[in-house]
C-alpha positions in Angstrom: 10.0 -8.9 -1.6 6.8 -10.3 -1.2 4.2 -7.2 -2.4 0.4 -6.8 0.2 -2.6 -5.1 -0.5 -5.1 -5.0 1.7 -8.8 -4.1 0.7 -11.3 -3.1 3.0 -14.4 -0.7 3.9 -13.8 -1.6 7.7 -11.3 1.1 8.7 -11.1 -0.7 12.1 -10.1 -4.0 10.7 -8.3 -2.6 7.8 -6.0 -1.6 10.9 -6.1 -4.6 12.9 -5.4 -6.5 9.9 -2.2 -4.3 8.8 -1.1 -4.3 12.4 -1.1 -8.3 12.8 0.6 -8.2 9.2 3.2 -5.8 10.4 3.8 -7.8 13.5 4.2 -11.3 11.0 6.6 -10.1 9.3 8.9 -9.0 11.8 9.0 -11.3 14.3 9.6 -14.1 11.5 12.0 -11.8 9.4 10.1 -12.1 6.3 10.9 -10.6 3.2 7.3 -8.7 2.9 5.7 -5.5 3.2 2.1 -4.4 3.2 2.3 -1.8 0.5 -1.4 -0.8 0.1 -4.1 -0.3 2.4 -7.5 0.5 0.2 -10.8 1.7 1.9 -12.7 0.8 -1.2 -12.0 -0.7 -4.5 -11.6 2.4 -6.2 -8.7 3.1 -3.9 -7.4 -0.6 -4.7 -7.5 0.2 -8.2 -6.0 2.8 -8.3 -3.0 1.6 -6.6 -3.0 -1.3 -8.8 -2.8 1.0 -12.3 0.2 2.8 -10.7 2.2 -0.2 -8.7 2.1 -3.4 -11.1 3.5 -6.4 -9.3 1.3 -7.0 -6.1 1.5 -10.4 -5.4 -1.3 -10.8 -2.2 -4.4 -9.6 -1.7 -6.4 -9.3 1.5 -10.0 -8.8 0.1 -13.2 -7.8 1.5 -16.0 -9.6 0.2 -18.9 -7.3 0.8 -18.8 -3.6 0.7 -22.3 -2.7 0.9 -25.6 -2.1 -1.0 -25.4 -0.9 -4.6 -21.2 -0.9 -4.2 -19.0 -3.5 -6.5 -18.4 -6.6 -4.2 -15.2 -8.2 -3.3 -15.9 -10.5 -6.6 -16.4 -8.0 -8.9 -13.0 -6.3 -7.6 -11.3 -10.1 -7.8 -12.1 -10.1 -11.3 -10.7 -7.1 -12.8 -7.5 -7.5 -10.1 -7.1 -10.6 -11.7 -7.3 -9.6 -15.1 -4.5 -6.7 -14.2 -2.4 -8.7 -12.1 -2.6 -13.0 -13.8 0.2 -13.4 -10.4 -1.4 -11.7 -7.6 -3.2 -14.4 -5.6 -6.3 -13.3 -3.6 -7.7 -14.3 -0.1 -11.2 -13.5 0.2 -12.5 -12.1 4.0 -15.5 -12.4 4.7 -18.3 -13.4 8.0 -20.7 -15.0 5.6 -20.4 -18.7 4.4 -22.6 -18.6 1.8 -20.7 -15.5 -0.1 -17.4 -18.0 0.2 -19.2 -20.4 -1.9 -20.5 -17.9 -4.5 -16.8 -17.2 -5.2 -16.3 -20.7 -5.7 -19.1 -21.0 -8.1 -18.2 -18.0 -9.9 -15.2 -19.4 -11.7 -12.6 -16.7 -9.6 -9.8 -18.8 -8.3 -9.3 -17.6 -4.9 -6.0 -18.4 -2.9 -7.8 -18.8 0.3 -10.2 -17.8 2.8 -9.7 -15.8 6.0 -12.6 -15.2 8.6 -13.0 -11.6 9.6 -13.1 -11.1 13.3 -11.3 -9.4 16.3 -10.1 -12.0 18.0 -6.0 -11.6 17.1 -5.0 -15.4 17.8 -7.2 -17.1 14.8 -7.1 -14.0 13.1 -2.8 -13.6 13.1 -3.0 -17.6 12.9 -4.8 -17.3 9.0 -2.4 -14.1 8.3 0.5 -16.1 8.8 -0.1 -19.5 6.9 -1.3 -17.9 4.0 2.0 -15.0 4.4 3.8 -18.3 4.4 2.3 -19.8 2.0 2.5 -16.7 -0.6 6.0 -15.9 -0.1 6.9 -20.2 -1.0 4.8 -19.8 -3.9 6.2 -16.5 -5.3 8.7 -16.2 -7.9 11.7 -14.4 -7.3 11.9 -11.2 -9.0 15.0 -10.6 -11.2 14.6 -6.6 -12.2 16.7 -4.7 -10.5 15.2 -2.2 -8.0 15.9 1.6 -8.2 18.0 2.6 -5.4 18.4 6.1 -3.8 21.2 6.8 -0.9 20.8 9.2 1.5 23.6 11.0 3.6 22.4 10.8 7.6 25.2 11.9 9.1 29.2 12.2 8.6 30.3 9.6 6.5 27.1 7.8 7.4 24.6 6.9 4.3 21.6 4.6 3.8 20.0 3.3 0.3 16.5 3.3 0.0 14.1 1.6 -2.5 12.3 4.5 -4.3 9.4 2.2 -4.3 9.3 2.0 -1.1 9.1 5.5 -0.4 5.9 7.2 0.6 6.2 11.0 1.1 8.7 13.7 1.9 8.1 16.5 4.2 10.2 19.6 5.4 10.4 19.9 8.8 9.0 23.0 10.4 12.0 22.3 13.8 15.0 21.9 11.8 16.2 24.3 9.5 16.5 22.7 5.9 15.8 19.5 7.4 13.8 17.3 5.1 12.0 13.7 6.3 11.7 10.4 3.9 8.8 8.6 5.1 8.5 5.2 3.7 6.3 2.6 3.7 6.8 0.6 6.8 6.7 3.8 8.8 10.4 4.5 9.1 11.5 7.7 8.9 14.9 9.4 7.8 15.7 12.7 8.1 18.3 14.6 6.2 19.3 18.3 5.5 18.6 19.6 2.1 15.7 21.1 0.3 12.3 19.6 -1.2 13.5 21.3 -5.1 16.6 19.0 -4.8 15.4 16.4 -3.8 12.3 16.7 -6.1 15.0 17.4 -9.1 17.3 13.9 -7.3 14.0 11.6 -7.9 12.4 12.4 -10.8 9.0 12.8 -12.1 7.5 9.7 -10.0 7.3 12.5 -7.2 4.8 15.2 -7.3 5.2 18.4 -5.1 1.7 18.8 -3.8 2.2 21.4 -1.1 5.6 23.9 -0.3 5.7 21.2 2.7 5.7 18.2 1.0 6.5 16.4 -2.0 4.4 12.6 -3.1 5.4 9.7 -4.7 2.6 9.0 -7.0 1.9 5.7 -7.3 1.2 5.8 -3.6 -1.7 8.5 -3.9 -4.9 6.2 -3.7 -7.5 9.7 -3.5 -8.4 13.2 -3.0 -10.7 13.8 -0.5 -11.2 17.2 0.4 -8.1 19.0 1.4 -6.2 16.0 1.9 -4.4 13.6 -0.2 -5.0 9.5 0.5 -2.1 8.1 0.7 -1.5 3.8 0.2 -1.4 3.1 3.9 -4.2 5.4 4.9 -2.0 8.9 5.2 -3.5 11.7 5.0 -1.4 14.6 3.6 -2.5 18.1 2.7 -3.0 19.3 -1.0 -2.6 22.9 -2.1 -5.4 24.4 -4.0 -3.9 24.8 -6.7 -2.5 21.6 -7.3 -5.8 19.5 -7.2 -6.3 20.0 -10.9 -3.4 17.9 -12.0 -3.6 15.2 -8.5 -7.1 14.7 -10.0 -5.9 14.1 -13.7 -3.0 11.6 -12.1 -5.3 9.6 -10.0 -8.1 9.6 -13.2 
């Protein structure tokens, strides 16, 4: 499966951008997912320490005054990921050709705007374009099945799982949300299923339990989450969310 991250300070076209991806993929049954979506590139990097093996980027080129630009970012993404190609977003011409000159190796260009048809138009050819170039991944992929119903089950990727979360409407029901918003909801507990998938999940509140490589940030109360989720963190588990993320 071809791996996305998108990167950018624009929370509205960080969403417009994931939306048109989303869309892509499924009407042309691609083998993709957008797995990350980063506000800054402290968020990005984050993901990327915990989740090797993104293989496109979506990158801002400009996040403000006095911030790390989109090159800067490029440079150490490339560094931790040799594979991951990067397309570079951007309004202004002139800080295209400054990644040209500055020796990055960029997989594209993609002009930031809200018109959908040019913008879903660039999405797609380099989609396209990424998933012929990518090698296909031989290392087998932790699986997980989960008992819906009588004699019914369903196997999920544990990588592709976001966040569980007991529900408050159905006693010992517990939900698996995943990462292209599906959800699955079975009975059990949050200890069990904590104990069933190991220490990549961290129980970060009585109501829900994380998968860690997904948690981007702390901010306030709330956990970030890799597509922008916002999930609540008990006090007294901040300590050791904040030694995880650092």
């Amino acid at each position: 499966m071809l791996r996305i991250l998108l990167c950018d300070d624009d929370p509205f076209f960080l969403s417009l951008e994931s939306s048109r991806l989303s869309r892509i993929i499924a009407a042309d049954h691609l083998d993709a997912a957008v797995v990350c979506q980063a506000g800054s590139a402290g968020e990005a990097l984050t993901f990327i320490k915990n989740n090797p093996g993104v293989d496109l980027v979506f990158l801002d080129l400009d996040f403000g005054r006095g911030l790390p630009n989109g090159m800067d970012l490029g440079t150490l993404l490339q560094a931790r990921e040799p594979g991951c190609r990067i397309v570079f977003t951007t309004n202004y011409q002139e800080m295209a050709m400054d990644v040209l000159k500055s020796g990055l190796s960029p997989f594209g260009f993609l002009e930031k705007g809200t018109d959908v048809g040019p913008l879903t138009a660039g999405l797609r050819r380099y989609l396209r374009m990424a998933i012929r170039a990518c090698e296909t991944r031989t290392q087998p992929e932790a699986i997980i099945s989960l008992t819906v119903g009588a004699g019914e089950t369903i196997e999920l990727r544990l990588c592709d799982i976001l966040y569980l979360e007991a529900e408050k409407s159905i006693s010992h029901g517990i939900t698996y949300h995943t990462i292209n918003g599906s959800q699955i909801t079975i009975l059990g507990s949050l200890d069990a299923e904590h104990a069933r998938l190991g220490d990549g999940f961290l129980r970060v509140h009585r109501s829900f339990l994380v998968a860690k490589h997904h948690i981007l940030a702390l901010k306030d109360h709330a956990l970030i989450l890799s597509g922008q989720q916002e999930i609540p963190c008990s006090l007294r588990m901040r300590t050791e969310v904040k030694r995880w993320i650092h």
